[in-house]
C-alpha positions as semicolon CSV with decimal commas, in nm:
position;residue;x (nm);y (nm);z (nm)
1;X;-0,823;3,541;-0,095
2;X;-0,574;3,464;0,189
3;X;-0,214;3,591;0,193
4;X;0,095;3,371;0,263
5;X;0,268;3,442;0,592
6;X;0,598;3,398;0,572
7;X;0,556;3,126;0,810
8;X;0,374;2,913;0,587
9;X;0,579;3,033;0,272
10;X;0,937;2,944;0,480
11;X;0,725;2,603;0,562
12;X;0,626;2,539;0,147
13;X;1,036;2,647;0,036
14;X;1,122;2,376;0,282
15;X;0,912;2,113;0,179
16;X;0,990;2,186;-0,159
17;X;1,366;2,156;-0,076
18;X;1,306;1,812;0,070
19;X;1,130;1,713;-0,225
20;X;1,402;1,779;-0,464
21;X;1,676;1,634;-0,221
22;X;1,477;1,288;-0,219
23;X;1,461;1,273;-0,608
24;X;1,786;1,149;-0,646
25;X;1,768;0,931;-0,347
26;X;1,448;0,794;-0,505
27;X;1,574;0,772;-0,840
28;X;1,886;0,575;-0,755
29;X;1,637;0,323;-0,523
30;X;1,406;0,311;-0,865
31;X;1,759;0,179;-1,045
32;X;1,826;-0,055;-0,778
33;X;1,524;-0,229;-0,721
34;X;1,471;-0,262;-1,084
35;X;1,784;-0,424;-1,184
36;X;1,718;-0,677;-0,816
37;X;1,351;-0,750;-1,067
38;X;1,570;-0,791;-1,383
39;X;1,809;-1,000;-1,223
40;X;1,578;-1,235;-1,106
41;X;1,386;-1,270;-1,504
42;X;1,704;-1,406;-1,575
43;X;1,722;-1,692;-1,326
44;X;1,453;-1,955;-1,375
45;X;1,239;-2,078;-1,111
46;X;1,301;-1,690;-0,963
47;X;0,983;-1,488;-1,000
48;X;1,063;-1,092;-1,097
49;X;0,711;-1,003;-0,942
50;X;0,832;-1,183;-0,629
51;X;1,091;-0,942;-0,623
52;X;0,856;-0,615;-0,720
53;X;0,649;-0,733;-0,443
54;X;0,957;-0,761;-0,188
55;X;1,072;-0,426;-0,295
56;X;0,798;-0,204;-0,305
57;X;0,741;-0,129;-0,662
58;X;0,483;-0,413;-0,733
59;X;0,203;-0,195;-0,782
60;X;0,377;0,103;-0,994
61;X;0,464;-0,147;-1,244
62;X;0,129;-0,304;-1,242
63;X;-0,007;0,057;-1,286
64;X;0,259;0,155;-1,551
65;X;0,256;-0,176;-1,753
66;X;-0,112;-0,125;-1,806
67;X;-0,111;0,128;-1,900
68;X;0,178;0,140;-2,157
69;X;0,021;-0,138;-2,298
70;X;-0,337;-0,017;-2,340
71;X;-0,171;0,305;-2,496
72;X;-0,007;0,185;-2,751
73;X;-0,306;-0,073;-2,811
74;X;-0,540;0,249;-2,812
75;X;-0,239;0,428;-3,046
76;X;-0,289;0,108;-3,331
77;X;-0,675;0,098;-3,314
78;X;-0,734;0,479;-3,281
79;X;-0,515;0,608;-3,576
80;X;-0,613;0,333;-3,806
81;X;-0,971;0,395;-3,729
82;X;-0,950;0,760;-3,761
83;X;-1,075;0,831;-3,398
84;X;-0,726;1,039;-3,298
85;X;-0,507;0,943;-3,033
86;X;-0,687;1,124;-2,696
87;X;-0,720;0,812;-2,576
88;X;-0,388;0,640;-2,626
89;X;-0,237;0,974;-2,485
90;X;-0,459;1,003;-2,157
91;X;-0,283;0,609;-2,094
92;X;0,036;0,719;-2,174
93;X;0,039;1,074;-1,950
94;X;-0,132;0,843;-1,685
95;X;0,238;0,592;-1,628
96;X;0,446;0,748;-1,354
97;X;0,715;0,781;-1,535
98;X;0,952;0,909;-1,298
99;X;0,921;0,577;-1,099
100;X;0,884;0,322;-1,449
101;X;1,183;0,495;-1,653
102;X;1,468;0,438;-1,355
103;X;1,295;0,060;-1,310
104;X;1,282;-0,012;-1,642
105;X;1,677;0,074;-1,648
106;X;1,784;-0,103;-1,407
107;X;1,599;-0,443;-1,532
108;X;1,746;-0,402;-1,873
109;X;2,069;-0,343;-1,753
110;X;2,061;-0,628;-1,489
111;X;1,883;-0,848;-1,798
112;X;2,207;-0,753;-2,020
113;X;2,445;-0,817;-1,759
114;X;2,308;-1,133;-1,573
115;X;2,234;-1,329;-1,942
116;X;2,664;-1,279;-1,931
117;X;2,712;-1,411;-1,540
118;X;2,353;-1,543;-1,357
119;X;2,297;-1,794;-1,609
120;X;2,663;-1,960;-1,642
121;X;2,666;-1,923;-1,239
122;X;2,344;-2,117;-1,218
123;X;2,489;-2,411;-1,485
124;X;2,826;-2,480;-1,289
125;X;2,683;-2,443;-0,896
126;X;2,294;-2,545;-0,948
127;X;2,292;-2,669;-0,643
128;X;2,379;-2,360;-0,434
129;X;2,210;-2,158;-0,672
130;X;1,898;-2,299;-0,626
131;X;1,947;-2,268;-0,270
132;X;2,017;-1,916;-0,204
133;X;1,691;-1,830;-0,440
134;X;1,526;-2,060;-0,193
135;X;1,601;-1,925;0,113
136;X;1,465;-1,566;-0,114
137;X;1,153;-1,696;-0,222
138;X;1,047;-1,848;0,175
139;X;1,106;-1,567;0,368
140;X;0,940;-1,340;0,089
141;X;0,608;-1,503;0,170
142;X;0,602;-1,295;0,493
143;X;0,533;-0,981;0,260
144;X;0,205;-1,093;0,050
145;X;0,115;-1,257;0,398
146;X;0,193;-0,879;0,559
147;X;-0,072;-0,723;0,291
148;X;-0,316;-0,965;0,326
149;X;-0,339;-0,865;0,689
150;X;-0,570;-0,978;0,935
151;X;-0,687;-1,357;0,997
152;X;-0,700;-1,622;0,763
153;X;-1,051;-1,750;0,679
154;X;-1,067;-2,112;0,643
155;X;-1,172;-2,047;0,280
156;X;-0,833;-1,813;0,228
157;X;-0,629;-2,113;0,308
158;X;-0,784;-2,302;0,072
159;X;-0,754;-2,090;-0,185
160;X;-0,347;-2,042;-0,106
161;X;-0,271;-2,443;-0,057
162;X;-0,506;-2,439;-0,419
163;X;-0,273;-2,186;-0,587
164;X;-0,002;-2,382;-0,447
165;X;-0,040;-2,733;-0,550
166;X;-0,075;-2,566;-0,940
167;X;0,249;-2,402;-0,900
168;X;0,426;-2,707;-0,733
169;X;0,304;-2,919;-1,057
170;X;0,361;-2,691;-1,287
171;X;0,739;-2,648;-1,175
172;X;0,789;-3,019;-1,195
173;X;0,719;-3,068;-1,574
174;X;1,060;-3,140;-1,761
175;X;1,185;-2,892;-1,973
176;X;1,152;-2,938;-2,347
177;X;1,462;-2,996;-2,557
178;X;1,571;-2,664;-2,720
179;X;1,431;-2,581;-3,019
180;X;1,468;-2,275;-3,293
181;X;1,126;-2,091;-3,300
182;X;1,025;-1,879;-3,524
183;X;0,925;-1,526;-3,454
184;X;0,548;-1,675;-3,432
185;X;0,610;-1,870;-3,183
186;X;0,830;-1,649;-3,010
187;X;0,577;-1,403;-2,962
188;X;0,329;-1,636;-2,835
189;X;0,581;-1,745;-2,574
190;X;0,701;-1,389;-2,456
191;X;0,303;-1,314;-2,445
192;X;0,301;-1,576;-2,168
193;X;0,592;-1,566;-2,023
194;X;0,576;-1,205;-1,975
195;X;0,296;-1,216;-1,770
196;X;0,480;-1,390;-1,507
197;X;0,692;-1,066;-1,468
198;X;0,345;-0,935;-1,264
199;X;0,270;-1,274;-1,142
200;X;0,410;-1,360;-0,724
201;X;0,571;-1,681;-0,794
202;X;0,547;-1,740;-1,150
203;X;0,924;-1,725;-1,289
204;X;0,901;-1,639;-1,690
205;X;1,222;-1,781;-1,754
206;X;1,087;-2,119;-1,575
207;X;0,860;-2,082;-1,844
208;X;1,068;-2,031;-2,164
209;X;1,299;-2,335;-2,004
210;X;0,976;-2,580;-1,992
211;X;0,885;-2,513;-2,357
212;X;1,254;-2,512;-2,489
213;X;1,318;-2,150;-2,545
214;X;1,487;-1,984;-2,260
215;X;1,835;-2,148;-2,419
216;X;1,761;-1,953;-2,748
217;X;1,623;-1,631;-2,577
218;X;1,943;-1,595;-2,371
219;X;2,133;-1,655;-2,662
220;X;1,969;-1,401;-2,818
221;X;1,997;-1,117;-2,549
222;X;2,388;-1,180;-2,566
223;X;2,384;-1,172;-2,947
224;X;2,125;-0,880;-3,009
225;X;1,933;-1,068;-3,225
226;X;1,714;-0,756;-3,326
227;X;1,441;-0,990;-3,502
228;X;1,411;-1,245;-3,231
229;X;1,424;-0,919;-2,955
230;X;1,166;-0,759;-3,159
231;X;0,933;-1,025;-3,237
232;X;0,919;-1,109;-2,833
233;X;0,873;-0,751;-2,748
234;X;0,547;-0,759;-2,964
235;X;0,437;-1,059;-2,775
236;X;0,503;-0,889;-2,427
237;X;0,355;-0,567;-2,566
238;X;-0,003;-0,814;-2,664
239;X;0,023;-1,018;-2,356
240;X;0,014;-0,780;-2,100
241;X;-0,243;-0,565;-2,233
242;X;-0,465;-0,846;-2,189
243;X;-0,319;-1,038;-1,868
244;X;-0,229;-0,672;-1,659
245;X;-0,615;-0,605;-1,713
246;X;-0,719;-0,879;-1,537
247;X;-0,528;-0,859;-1,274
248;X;-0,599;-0,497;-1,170
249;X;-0,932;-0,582;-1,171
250;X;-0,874;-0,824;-0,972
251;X;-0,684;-0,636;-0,712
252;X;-0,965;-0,378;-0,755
253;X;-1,227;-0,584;-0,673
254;X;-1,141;-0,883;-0,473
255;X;-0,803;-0,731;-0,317
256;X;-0,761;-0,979;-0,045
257;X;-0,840;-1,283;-0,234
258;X;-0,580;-1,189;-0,512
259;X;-0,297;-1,141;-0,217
260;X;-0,424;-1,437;-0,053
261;X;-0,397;-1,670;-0,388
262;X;-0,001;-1,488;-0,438
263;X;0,125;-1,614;-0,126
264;X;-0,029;-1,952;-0,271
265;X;0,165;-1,915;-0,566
266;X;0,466;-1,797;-0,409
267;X;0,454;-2,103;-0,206
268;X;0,460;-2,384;-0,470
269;X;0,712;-2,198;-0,648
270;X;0,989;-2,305;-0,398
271;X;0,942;-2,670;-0,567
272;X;1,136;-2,521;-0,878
273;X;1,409;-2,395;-0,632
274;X;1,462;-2,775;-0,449
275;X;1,830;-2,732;-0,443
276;X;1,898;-3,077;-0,530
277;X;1,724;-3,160;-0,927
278;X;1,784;-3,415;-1,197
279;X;1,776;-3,312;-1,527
280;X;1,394;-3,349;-1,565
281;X;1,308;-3,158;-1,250
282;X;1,272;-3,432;-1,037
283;X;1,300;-3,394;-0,665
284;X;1,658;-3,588;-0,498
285;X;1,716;-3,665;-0,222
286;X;2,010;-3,394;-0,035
287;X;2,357;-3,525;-0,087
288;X;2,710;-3,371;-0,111
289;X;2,774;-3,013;0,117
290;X;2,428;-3,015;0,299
291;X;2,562;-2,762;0,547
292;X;2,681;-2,516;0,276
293;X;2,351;-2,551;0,104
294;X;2,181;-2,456;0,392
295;X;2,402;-2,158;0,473
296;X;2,344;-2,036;0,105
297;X;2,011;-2,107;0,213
298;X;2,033;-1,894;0,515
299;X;2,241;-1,611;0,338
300;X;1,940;-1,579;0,081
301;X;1,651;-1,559;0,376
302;X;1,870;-1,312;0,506
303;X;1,904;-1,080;0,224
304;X;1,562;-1,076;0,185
305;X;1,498;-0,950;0,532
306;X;1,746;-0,674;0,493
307;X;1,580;-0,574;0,202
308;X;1,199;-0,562;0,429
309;X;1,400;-0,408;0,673
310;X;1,553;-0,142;0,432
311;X;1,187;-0,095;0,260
312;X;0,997;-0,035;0,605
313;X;1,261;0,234;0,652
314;X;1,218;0,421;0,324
315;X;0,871;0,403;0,372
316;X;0,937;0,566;0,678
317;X;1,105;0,847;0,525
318;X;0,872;0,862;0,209
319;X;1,129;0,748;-0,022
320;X;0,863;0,459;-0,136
321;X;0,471;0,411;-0,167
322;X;0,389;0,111;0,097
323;X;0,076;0,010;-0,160
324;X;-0,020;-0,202;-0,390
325;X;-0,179;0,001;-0,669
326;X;-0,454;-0,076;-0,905
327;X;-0,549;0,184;-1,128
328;X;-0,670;0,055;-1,499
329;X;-0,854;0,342;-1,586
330;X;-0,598;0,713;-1,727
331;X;-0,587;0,987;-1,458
332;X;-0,658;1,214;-1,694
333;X;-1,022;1,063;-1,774
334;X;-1,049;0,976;-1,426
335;X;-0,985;1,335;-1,309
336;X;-1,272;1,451;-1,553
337;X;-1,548;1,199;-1,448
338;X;-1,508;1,431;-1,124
């Protein structure tokens, strides 16, 4: 058994010291970058896994969101079955909850707060709006583009302008007229429109506006409408225990492919952020301030490169993970397969 020098003890204290001086620093990036993701929920047409990806934290809540959501699947089936809850609790020990709990702060927060000021800022100036969300969404494609690395097979760009051309007709459908669901049906559409929280591209308020709901679900984040909350909690809780699944796997398995058919998505997303809409989503022609539109336009691709900028650094300093993570099955069973 060797002995410590005090070399090598001096060297642990000080790495130890640096550790606990970053955890702050960390934590308060954690709160930041989660209430940039919440923020965006809020807007539609704005993708919050856009933003995860932009930021650095795409993966940890891919990780964590799995899961949370297998564990409390595992927590329902187990203890009704009789089968105890080792299961449940291997997926719940295996979220890193240092990283998940300051996200998940800052995105309620920035939910709470932007249903009061994003929302009525985006129904009196649409128009610049849309455009500085524009001008976040194009120069974000540089960072799925980034991961996928390498060159682009002819096939890859197929696959992209594919995953494109979905998005880019999805966005265009009008929205439905709003309606007053009941908890049924809100369910169903939180267990959809969740899923576009770990989607590139995929806005889930874009979705709740095309069926008629996002109206209602705003109004009842302002009111804390406990049964509505609750009812589309359940649905988020269902849908991405199935959808988060699928997607690890994916990122697992056919990593490049699954970046490749992001940027795609990404991409046709920008139709839902054409600055200049009529009230069914159509596509008009630019009129009014052009120039200011394209400076908000400008200001937005510019924010977004700050924030690459501000990631690369952190990264640099090990303040972030630089990866995309895919990890479906609990450390804890994981570490005694070995």
């Amino acid at each position: 058994m060797s002995v410590p020098t005090p070399t090598s003890t001096a060297e642990a204290a000080a790495i130890a010291r640096r550790r606990v001086s970053r955890a702050p620093a960390r934590m308060i990036a954690d709160v930041v970058r989660g209430a940039m993701i919440g923020a965006a929920e809020v807007v539609p047409g704005v993708s919050g896994g856009t933003i995860a990806l932009i930021v650095g934290v795409y993966g940890h809540l891919i990780d964590g969101a799995g899961h949370l959501a297998r564990g409390v699947a595992l927590l329902v089936a187990d203890g009704l079955r009789g089968r105890g809850l080792a299961r449940a609790t291997a997926h719940f020990r295996s979220v890193r909850w240092g990283i998940v709990l300051p996200i998940g702060v800052g995105m309620l927060a920035a939910i709470l707060i932007g249903a009061k000021l994003l929302a009525p800022l985006l129904e009196e100036h649409p128009v610049g709006t849309r455009a500085v969300f524009a001008g976040l969404i194009a120069a974000s494609l540089v960072v799925p583009i980034r991961m996928v690395g390498g060159h682009w097979r002819m096939r890859e760009i197929a696959l992209a302008l594919g995953a494109a051309a979905i998005t880019f007709a999805l966005t265009g459908l009008p929205p439905a007229g709003e309606v007053e669901p009941s908890l049924f049906v809100v369910a169903i559409a939180a267990a959809f429109a969740v899923c576009a929280l770990v989607l590139p591209g995929v806005s889930g308020s874009f979705l709740l506006l095309t069926v008629g709901m996002y109206a209602p679900t705003l109004a009842a984040v302002n009111d804390r409408n406990l049964g509505y909350l609750g009812a589309f909690v359940v649905g988020a809780i269902l849908g991405l225990g199935v959808f988060v699944s699928g997607l690890q796997w994916l990122l697992a398995n056919h990593h490049r492919v699954t970046l490749v058919i992001m940027t795609g998505l990404m991409l046709g997303s920008l139709r839902a952020l054409w600055p200049w809409q009529g009230s069914s989503n159509d596509v008009l022609a630019p009129s009014g301030d052009v120039v200011l539109v394209v400076a908000l336009f400008l200001g937005g691709a510019a924010l977004v490169t700050a924030l690459i900028i501000i990631e690369h650094r952190l990264v640099a300093r090990q303040l972030l993970s630089a990866d995309i993570e895919s990890d479906p099955v609990p450390d804890a069973a994981e570490n005694a397969a070995r």
